[in-house]
Every structure is written in C-alpha cells, then in structure tokens.
C-alpha positions as CSV (number, residue, x, y, z in Angstrom):
1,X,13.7,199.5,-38.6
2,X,10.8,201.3,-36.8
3,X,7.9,199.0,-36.0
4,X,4.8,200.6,-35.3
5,X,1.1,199.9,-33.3
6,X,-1.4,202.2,-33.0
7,X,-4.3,202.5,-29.9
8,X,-6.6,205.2,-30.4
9,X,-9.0,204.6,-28.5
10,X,-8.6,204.3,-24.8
11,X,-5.7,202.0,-23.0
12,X,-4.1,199.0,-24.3
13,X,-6.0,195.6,-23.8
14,X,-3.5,193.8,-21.6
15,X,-3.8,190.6,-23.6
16,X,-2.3,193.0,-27.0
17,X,0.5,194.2,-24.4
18,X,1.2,190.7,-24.5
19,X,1.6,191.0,-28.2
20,X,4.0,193.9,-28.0
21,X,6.5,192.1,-25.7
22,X,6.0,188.6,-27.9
23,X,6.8,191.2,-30.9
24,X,10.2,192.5,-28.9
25,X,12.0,189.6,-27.5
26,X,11.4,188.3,-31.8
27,X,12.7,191.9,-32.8
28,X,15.2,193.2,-29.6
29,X,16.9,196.0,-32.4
30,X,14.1,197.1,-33.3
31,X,13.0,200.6,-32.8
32,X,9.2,200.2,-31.3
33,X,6.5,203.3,-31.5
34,X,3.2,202.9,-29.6
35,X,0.9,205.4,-31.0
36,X,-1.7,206.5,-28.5
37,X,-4.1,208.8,-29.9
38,X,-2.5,212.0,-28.4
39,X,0.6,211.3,-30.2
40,X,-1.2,210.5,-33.5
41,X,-3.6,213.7,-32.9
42,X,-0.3,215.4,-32.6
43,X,1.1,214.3,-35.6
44,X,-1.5,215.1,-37.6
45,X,-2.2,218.0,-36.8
46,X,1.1,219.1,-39.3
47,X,-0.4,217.1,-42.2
48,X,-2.8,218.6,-44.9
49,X,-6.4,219.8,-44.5
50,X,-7.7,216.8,-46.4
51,X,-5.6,213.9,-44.2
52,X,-6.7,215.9,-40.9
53,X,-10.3,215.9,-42.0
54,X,-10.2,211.7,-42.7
55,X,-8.8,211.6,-39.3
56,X,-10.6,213.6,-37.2
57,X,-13.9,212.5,-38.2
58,X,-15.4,211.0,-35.3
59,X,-18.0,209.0,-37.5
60,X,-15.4,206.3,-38.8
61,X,-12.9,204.5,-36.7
62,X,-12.2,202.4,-39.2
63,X,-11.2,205.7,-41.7
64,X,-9.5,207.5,-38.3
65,X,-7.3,204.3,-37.9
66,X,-6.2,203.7,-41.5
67,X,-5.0,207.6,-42.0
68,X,-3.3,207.4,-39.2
69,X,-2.0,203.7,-40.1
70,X,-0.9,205.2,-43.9
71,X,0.3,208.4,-42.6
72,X,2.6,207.5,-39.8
73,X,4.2,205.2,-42.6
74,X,4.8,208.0,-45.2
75,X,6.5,210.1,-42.6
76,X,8.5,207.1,-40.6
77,X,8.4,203.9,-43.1
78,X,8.5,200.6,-41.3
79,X,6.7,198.3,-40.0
80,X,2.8,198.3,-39.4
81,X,1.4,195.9,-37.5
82,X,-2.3,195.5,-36.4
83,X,-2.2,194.8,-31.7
84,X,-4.1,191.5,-32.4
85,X,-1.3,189.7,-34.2
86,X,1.1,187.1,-32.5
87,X,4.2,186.7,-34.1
88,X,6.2,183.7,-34.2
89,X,9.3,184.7,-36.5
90,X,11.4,188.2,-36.5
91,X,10.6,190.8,-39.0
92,X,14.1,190.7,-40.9
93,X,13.3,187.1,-42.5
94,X,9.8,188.2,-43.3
95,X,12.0,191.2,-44.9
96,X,14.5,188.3,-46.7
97,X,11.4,185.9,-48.1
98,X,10.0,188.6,-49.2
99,X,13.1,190.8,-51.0
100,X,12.5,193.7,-48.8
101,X,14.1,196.2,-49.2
102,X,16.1,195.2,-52.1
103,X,13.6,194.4,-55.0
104,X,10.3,195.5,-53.5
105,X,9.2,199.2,-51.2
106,X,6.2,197.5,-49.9
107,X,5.3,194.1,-48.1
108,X,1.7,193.7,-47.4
109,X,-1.4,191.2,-47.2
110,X,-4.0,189.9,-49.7
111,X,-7.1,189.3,-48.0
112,X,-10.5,187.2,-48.0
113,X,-12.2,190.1,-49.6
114,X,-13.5,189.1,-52.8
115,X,-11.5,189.4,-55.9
116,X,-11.9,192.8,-58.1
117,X,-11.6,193.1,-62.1
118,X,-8.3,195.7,-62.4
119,X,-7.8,197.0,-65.9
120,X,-9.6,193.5,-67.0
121,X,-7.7,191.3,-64.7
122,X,-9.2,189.5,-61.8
123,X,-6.7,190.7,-59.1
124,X,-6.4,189.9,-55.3
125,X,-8.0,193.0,-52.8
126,X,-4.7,193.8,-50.2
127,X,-5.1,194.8,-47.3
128,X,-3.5,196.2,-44.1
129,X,-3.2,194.9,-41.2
130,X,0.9,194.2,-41.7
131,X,2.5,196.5,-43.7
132,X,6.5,197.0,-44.5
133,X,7.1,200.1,-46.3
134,X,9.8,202.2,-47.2
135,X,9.6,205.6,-45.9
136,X,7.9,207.9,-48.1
137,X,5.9,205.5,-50.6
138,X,2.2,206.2,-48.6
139,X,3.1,210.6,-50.0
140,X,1.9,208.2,-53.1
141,X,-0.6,206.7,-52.4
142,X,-2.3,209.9,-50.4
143,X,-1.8,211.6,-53.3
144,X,-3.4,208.9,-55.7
145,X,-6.4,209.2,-53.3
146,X,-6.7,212.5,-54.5
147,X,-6.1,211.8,-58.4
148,X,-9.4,209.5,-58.1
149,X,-11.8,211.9,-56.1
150,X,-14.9,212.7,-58.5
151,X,-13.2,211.0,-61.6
152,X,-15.3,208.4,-63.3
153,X,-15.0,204.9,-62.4
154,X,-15.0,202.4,-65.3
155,X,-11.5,200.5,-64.7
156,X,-11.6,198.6,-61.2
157,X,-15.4,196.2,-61.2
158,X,-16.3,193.2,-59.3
159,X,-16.7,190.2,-60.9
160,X,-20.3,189.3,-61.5
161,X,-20.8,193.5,-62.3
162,X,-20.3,195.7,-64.6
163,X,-20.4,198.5,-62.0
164,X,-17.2,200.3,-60.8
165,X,-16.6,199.8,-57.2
166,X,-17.1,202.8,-55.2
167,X,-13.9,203.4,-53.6
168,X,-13.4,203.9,-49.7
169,X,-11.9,206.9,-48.4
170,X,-8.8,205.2,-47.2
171,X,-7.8,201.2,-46.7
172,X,-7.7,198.2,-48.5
173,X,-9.6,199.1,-52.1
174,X,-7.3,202.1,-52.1
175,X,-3.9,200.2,-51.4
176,X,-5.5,197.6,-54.1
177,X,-5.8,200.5,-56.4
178,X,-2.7,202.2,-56.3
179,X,-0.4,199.0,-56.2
180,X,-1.5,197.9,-59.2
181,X,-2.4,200.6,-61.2
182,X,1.0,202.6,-60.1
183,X,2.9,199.7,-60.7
184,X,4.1,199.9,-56.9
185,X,6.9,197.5,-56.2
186,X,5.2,195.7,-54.0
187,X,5.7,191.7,-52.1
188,X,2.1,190.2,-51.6
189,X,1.6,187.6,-48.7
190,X,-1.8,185.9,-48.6
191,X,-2.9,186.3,-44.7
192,X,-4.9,182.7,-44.8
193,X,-1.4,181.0,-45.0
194,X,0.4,183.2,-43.1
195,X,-1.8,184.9,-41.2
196,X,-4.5,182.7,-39.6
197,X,-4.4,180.4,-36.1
198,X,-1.7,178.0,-38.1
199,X,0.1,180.9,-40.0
200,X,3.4,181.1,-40.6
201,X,4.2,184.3,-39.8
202,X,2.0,184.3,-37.2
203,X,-1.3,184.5,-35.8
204,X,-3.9,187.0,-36.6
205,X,-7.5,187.2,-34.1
206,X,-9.3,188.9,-36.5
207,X,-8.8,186.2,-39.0
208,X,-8.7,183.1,-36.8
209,X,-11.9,181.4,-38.5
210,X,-10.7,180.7,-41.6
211,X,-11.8,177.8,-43.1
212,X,-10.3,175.4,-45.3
213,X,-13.3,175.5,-48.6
C-alpha cells in the first residue's frame, strides 16, 4: 500500500514532518510518496488538457490541490492523507473496520458541510481529506466531472432550496456526486468521530473545534 501527502507550495512545516514520521513508525511496510510540487507538475504534465488546466491554474489552491489529490490516486491508488492529521492507529485496521479492499474501492470522510437532497434523499456531503482508493476508481470520477459540465442541474439541492447546487470544479460536492449517483462502492467514516482532537483514527487540525451541539 502506497500512502500519499502532497506539499505544493513551498517546504514542509516541520510540525507536519512530525506527522509523516508519527504516520511511519504506525505504517513501517508502507510504501510513502511525498509529493512536492515539482514531482506533481511532473506528473501532470502527462494527463489530459482539461486535468492540466484545473491544476495549473494559479487562481485556486484549493482546485490545484484536489486534482492533484484525485489524480495521483487514479494513477497510484492508496492512501490520501491531508499533512495536518495525527494518526493514532495503522492504516490496515482502518482498512479491516472498514472492509477495504474486500467489499468496498473507496474509504473516505463525511463532513460538517451541510447535508444536500441527492435524487430526493437528504445525503451526507464527503469529503477528502483521507482517502483509500483502489487504483484506478478517480479515471471515474474525472470522467463524471466531465459527464456533468453544462448539463442541467435539477437532481442534487440543498435542503431549504429548490435550486441545484452549483458544482465545484473538483472536491468534495464532486466526490458526493459521483459516489452516490454511480453507486461507487464506497465505506463512509464521519470525521467528527473519528477525525477531530478526541478521534479515533486520529486527529485532524483543521477540524479540531468541533463542538458537541
């Protein structure tokens, strides 16, 4: 198993190096690739016009991160996970809770983004920042990104609308999207128990400030 982080922008905070060597003594057979943004400007230079245009746009970090993020899994499969993360167990019994790679191709997050109406059910937004995918599955979902370029939008609403969401270029409305509308085989962890400054899994900055409502 591969894992992956990505840095694209300048060096490595030395407090996320901390993460990576947490990350290693959990995962010592692990194969580990640190993506620095000449090795992901490399690789994508081999990848369609379309992919190289989401990635090379200097505008959006956030767009330049997640193309790299879904691209380096369709050609290596793995796993994804975001620098600011502190593990506490090893990946393969994430993999066994969560009947990877046996039952499901994907392992990923639900988030604390609001909940969207998908084909008329009120369904969890994913999201990215720990992904396990087989290698190969993200060719799908690039090329559902381009199935729903310019088509009408009536199936995928918030709540309280009766507006289709506009979807992103690439990232977590996407993923949401093509799970369930593709019927991916997918295992969903919810990051707030798993995720947060008591998770299971581990411990995630970003989302440290959860809140019990």
């Amino acid at each position: 198993m591969i894992v992956h982080y990505i840095w694209i922008v300048g060096e490595i905070p030395h407090k996320y190096k901390k993460n990576i060597d947490i990350c290693y003594k959990l995962n010592p057979k692990h194969h580990y690739m640190i993506w620095l943004e000449r090795d992901v400007d490399r690789m994508m230079k081999n990848e369609p016009s379309e992919i190289q245009e989401l990635y090379f746009n200097p505008k959006n970090l956030i767009n330049k991160y997640n193309t790299a993020k879904y691209t380096i899994l369709k050609n290596y499969g793995g796993v994804y996970t975001d620098l600011d993360i502190e593990w506490k167990i090893p990946f393969n019994r994430i993999e066994q809770e969560n009947g990877f790679p046996i039952y499901v191709d994907l392992v990923t997050t639900h988030s604390a983004y609001p909940e969207f109406m998908i084909k008329g059910q009120l369904m969890k937004v994913l999201d990215d920042p720990f992904m396990i995918a087989k290698q190969g599955i993200f060719q799908d979902c690039l090329e559902y990104r381009k199935e729903r370029i310019g088509k009408e939008r009536t199936d995928v609403t918030k709540p309280d609308s009766i507006l289709p969401h506009e979807i992103e270029p690439i990232g977590p409305f996407l993923l949401t999207e093509w799970v369930y509308n593709k019927n991916i085989k997918a295992s969903i962890i919810n990051q707030k128990g798993y995720l947060d400054w008591s998770g299971h899994y581990g411990i995630h900055e970003q989302f440290g400030n959860w809140k019990e409502d």
